[in-house]
Structure formats: C-alpha cells, structure tokens
N, C-alpha and C positions, 0 to 999 in steps of 0.2 A: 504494500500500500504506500509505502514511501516514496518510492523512486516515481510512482507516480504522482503524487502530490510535488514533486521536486519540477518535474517536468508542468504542469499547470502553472508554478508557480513561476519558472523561468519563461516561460509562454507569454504570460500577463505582465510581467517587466517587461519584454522585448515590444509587445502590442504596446504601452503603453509609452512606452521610448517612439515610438512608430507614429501614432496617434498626437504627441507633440511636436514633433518635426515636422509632420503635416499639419494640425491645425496654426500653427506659429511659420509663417515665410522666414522671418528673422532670428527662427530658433536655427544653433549648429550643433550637430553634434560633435564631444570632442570624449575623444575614446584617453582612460585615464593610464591603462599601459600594465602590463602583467607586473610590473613590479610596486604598482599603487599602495594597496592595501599592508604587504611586508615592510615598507617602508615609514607606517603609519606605528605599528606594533612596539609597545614601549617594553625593550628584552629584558629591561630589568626584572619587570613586573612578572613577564613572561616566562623566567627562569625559576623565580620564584613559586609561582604558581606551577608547575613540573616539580620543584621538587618535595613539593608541599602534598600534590597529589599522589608520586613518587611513595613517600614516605607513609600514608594512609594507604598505599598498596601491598610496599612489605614489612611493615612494621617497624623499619629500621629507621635510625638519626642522621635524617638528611640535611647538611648545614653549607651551605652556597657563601664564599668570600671571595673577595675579590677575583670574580670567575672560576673559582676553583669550589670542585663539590666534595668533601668528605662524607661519606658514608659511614653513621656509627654503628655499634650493637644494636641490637634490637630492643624496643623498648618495653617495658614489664607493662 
C-alpha cells in the first residue's frame, strides 16, 4: 500500500508544479539540483541523532567528540 500512496503523492507534486507554470506566464521553473537538500542537513545534529538511535539499538555507550565515536560497555 505504500509505494502506492508514494506514487499518488509524487503524481500530485509534479500536476501541481505543472498547473503553476501554466496558470502563471511569469512563473519559471528553476530545478534546485541533487545536491539541494544534503546541503541543507545540519551533520552535527545529524551524527548525533545516529548515534543516539545507534545506542537504543545495542544497548551500548555511544559518545560522539570531536568527530570521533567511542563505543562503550553496555549499559545495565
């Protein structure tokens, strides 16, 4: 059931992207480029959250410094 609601839903973005460039003369489209969104991605928070999930995965003391990850014991 997913992959078809994924497909409806990119259907209705594209119609609706479609739908403004036509009703608008003056609209442009301007395509923002594969590397848009990775670029937005704040890695600190990013890393953090991995290793936060990470660590409620195997139980063990996951601790993130200055880019570097120690892996502890497990926790009781």
């Amino acid at each position: 059931m997913a992959p078809q609601k994924a497909i409806v839903a990119s259907g209705n973005a594209v119609l609706t992207v479609i739908w403004h460039l036509l009703a608008d003369p003056e609209a442009h489209f301007c395509d923002l480029g594969p590397e848009h969104y990775d670029s937005r991605i704040n890695k600190d928070r990013k890393v953090r959250n991995l290793a936060r999930h990470l660590q409620a995965l195997t139980g063990q003391t996951i601790v993130v410094r200055d880019g570097k990850v120690t892996v502890g014991p497990e926790t009781a």
